[in-house]
C-alpha positions as CSV (number, residue, x, y, z in Angstrom):
1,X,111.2,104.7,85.4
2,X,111.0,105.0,89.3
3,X,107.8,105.0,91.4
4,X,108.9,108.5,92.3
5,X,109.3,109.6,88.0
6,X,105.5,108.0,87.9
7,X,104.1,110.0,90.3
8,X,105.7,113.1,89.0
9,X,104.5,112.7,85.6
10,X,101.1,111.6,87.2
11,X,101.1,114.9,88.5
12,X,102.4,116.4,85.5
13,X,99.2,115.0,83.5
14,X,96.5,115.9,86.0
15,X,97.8,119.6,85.6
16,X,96.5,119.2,82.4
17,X,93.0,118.0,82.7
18,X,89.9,120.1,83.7
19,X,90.3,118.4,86.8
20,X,92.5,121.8,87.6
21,X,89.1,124.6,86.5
22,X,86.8,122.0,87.5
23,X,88.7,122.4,91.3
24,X,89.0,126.1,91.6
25,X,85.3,126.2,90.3
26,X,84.3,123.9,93.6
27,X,87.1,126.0,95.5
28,X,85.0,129.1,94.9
29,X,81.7,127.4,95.9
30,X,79.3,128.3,98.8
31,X,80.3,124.9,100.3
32,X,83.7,125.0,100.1
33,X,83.3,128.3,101.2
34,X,81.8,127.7,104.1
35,X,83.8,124.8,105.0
36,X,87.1,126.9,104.5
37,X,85.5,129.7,106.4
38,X,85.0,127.1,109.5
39,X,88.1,125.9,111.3
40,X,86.4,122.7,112.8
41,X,85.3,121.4,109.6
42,X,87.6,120.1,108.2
43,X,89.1,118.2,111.1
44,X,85.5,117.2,111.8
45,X,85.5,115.7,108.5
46,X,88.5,114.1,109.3
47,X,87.6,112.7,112.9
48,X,84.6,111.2,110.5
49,X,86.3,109.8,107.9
50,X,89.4,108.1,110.1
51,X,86.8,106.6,112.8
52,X,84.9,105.3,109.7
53,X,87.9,103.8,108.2
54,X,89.1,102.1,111.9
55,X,85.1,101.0,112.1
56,X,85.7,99.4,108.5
57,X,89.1,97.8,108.7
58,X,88.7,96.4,112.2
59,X,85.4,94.6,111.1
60,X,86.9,93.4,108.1
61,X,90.2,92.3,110.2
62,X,87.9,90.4,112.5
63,X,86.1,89.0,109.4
64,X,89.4,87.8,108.0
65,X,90.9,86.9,111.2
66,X,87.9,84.4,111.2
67,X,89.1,83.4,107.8
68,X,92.2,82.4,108.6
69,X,91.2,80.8,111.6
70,X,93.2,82.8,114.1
71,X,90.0,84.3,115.7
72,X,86.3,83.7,116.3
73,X,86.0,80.3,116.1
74,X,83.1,80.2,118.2
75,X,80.7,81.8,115.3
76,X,80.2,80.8,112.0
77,X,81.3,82.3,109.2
78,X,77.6,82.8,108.3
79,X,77.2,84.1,112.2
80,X,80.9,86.3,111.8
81,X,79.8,88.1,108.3
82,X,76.3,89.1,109.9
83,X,77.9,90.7,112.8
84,X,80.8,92.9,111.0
85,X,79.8,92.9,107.2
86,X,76.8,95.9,108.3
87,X,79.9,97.6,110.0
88,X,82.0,97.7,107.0
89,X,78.7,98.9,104.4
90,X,77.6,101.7,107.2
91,X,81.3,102.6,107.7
92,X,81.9,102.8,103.7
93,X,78.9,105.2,103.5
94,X,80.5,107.8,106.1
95,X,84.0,107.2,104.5
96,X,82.1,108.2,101.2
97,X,80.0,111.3,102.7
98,X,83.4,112.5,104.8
99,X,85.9,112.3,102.0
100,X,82.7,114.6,99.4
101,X,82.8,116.9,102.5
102,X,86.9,117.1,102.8
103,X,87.4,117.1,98.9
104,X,85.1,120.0,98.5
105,X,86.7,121.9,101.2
106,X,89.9,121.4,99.9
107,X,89.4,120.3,96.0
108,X,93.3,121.2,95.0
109,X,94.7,119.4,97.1
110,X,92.5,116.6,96.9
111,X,91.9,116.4,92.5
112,X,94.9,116.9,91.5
113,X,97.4,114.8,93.6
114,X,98.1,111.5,92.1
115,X,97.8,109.2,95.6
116,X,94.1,110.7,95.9
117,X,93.4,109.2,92.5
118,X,95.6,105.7,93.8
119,X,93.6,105.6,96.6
120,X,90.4,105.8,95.1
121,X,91.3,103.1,92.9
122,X,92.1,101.4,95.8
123,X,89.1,101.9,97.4
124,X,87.0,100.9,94.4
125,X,88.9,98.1,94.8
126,X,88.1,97.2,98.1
127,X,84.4,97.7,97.5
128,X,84.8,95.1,95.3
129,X,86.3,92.6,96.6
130,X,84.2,93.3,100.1
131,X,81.4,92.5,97.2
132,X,82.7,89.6,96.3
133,X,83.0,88.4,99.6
134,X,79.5,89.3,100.8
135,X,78.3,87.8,97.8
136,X,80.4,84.3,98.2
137,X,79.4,83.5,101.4
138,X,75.5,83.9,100.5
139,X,76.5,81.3,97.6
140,X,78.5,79.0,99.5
141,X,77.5,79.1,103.3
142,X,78.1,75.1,103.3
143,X,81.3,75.4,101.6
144,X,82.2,77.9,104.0
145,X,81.2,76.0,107.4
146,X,82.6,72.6,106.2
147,X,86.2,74.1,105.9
148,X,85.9,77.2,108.1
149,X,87.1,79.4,105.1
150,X,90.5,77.1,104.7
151,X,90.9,77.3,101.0
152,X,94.7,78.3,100.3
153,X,92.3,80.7,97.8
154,X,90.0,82.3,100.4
155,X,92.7,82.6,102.4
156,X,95.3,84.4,100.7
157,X,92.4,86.1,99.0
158,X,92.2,87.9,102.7
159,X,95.1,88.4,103.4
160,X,95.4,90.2,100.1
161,X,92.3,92.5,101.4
162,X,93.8,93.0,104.3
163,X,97.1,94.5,102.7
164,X,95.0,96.3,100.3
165,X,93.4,97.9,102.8
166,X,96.5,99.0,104.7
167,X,98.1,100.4,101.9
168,X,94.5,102.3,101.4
169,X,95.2,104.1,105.0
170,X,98.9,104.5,103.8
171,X,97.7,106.5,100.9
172,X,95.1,108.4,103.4
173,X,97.6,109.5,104.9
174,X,100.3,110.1,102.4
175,X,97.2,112.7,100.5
176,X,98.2,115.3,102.8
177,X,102.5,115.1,102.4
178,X,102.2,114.9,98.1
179,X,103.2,117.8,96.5
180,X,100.4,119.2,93.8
C-alpha cells in the first residue's frame, strides 16, 4: 500500500468518526463564527502561529547547532539551553493558542484531514523530545561541558529533531493543499 492509499484510507476513516458532527458543531459556534465573519483572523492567526514556529525552530537550530559543534562555542551548553530553551517553551505556547484559534475557525479542514492529525503527532513528538532534552542537560550538565555534546547519540539524537521538526513545517504547510 502507497503513502498516497494511506492517506486516502486515513481520510476515509476520519469520515467516520464524530470527529465530522463534533466539527460542524464547532463550525456553527460563536467563535468560529466570529472568526469566519472577520477576514484578518485567520491570517492573523497564521502570522502567529508561523512566527512562533520560526521563533521555535531557530532556537532549537541554534541549540543543536551548539550540539554538533558547528556554532556557539563560545557558551556552554548549560549557558546555550538558558538562552534559547525559554524561546522554544514561549514559542510552543503561541503555536498551541494560534493553531486552537485557526482549528476553530476552520474545524473541517483542520479535524478531518489526515496530515493535521500527522502533524500533531509530530508535534507531541517534538515536545517530547524538547523534554527530554531540557531534562538531560539538568541531569548531566558535567557530562555535557566535558564533551561539548559529542556523543554519536546526542548527536544524531539532534539531528533527528531537527528533521523532525522540518517535516512538522512540511506538514504545516501541506494542511492547507490535502483534500478532506
Amino acid at each position: 500500500m502507497s503513502f498516497t492509499d494511506m492517506l486516502y484510507e486515513f481520510t476515509e476513516w476520519l469520515r467516520t468518526t464524530s470527529l465530522v458532527e463534533a466539527s460542524l458543531d464547532i463550525s456553527n459556534s460563536a467563535p468560529s463564527l466570529w472568526i469566519g465573519t472577520h477576514f484578518w483572523a485567520i491570517p492573523a492567526f497564521q502570522v502567529a502561529h508561523i512566527l512562533a514556529i520560526a521563533a521555535a525552530f531557530g532556537s532549537v537550530l541554534m541549540m543543536n547547532l551548539r550540539i554538533l559543534n558547528l556554532a556557539g562555542m563560545s557558551r556552554t551548553m548549560t549557558e546555550t539551553s538558558r538562552r534559547y530553551l525559554p524561546w522554544v517553551w514561549w514559542a510552543l505556547l503561541v503555536l498551541i493558542v494560534s493553531g486552537l484559534f485557526m482549528v476553530v475557525g476552520e474545524p473541517v479542514r483542520e479535524l478531518i484531514n489526515p496530515i493535521f492529525w500527522i502533524k500533531m503527532a509530530l508535534v507531541i513528538g517534538v515536545i517530547l523530545a524538547s523534554l527530554w532534552f531540557q531534562l538531560s542537560v539538568r541531569r548531566n550538565v558535567a557530562r555535557w561541558e566535558a564533551t561539548h555534546g559529542g556523543r554519536v547519540g546526542v548527536r544524531a539524537a539532534a539531528v533527528g529533531i531537527l528533521v523532525l521538526w522540518m517535516v512538522v513545517m512540511f506538514c504545516g504547510r501541506w494542511i492547507a493543499y490535502a483534500p478532506v
